[in-house]
C-alpha positions as a Python dict, from the first residue, in 0.01 Angstrom:
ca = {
    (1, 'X'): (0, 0, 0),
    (2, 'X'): (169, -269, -227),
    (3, 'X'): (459, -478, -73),
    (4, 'X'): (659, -317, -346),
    (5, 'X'): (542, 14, -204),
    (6, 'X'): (644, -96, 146),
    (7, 'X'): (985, -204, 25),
    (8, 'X'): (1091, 122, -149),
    (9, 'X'): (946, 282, 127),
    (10, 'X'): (1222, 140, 362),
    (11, 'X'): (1478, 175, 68),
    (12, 'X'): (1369, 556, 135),
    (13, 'X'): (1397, 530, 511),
    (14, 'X'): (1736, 360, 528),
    (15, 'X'): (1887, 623, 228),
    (16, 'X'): (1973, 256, 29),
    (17, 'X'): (1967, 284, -365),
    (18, 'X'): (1817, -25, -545),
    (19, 'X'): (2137, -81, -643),
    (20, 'X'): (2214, -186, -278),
    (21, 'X'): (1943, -355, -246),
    (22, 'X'): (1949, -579, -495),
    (23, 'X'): (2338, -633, -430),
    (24, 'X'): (2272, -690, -92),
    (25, 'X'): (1988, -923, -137),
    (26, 'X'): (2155, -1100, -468),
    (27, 'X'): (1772, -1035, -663),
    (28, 'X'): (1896, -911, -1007),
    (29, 'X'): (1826, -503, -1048),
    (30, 'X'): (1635, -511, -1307),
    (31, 'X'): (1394, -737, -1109),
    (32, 'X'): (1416, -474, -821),
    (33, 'X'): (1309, -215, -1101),
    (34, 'X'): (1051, -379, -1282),
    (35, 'X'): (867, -389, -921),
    (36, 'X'): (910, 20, -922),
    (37, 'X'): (793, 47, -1278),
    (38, 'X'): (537, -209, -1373),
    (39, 'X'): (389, -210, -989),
    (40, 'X'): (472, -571, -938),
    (41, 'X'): (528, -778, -586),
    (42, 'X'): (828, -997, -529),
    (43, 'X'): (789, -1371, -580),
    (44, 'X'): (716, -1516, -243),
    (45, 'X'): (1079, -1712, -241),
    (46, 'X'): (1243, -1388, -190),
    (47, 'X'): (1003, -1216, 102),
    (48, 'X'): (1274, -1360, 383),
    (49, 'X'): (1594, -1192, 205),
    (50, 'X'): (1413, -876, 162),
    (51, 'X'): (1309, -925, 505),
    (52, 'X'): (1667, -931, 662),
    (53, 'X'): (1821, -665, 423),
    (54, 'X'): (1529, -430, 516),
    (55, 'X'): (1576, -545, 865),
    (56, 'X'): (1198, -595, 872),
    (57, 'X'): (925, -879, 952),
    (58, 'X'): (737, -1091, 720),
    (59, 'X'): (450, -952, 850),
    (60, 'X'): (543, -608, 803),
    (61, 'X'): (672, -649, 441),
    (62, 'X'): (335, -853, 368),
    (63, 'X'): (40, -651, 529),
    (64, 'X'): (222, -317, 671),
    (65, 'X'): (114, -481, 1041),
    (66, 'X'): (327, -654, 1265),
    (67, 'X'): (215, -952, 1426),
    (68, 'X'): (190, -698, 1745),
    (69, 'X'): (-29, -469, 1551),
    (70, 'X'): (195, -202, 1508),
    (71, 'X'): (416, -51, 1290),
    (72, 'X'): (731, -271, 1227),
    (73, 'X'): (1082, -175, 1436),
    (74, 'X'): (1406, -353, 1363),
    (75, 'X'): (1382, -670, 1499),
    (76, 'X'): (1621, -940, 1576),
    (77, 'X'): (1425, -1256, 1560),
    (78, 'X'): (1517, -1670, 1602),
    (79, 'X'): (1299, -1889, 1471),
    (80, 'X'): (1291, -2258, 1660),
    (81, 'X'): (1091, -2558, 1681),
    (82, 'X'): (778, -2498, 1916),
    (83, 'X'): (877, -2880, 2024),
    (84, 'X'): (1171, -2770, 2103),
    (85, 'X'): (1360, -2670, 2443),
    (86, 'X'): (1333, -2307, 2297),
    (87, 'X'): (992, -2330, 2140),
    (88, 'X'): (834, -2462, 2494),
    (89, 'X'): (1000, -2201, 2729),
    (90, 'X'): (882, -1938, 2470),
    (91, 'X'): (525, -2084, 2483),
    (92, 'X'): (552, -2068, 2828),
    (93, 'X'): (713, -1708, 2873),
    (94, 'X'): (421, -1600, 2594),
    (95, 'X'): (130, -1744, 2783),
    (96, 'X'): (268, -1558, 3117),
    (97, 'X'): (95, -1251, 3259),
    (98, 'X'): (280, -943, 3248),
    (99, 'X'): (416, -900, 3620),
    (100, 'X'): (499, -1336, 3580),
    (101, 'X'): (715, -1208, 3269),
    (102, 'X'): (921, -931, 3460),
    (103, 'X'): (947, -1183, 3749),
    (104, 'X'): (1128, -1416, 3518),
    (105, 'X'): (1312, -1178, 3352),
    (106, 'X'): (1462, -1097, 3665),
    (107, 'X'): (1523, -1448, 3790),
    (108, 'X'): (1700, -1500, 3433),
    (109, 'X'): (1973, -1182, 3492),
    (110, 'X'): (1956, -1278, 3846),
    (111, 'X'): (2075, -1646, 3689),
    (112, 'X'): (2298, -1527, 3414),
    (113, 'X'): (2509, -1306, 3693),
    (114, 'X'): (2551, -1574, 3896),
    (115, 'X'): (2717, -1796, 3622),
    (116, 'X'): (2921, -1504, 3537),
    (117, 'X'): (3068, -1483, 3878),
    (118, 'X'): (3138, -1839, 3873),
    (119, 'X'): (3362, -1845, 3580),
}
């Protein structure tokens, strides 16, 4: 399957016209269309807008595969510097064992309801 094919598939899925699409996404119609007719692939500058509109991953849109190796679900993603703050406590959190994960997760709410009763 084409990423073309994969795109029209979740225009399909989600019950949007290509009219939607491209208003949504600001990629002209007939550019949308061509990639219907003549079998074509978006340029790579437009993968992340199609991306977000189809409320899919790169990965998903590119190979069919999420980075998980499943089928893509709606995802809500960030994307931060691995240097950063964020980028090492997710490094951290990603190179946990399971059980260490759910621990932390817990520690977190435990946290967060803490604050909340502070304020």
């Amino acid at each position: 399957m084409t990423i073309s094919d994969r795109i029209f598939e979740k225009l399909q899925e989600k019950g949007m016209t290509q009219k939607e699409f491209a208003s949504l996404t600001g990629i002209p119609e007939s550019t949308v269309s061509d990639w219907r007719k003549k079998k074509t692939n978006p340029t790579a500058d437009k993968i992340l807008v199609i991306c977000k509109a189809l409320d899919v991953t790169p990965e998903w849109i590119l190979s069919g595969i999420d980075a998980d190796g499943g089928r893509s679900k709606p995802l809500d993603y960030f994307i931060v510097e691995k240097n950063s703050d964020q980028g090492r406590l997710i490094d951290a959190f990603n190179n946990m064992q399971g059980r260490d994960k759910t621990y932390l997760l817990g520690y977190i709410e435990a946290f967060k309801n803490m604050q909340n009763n502070r304020d």
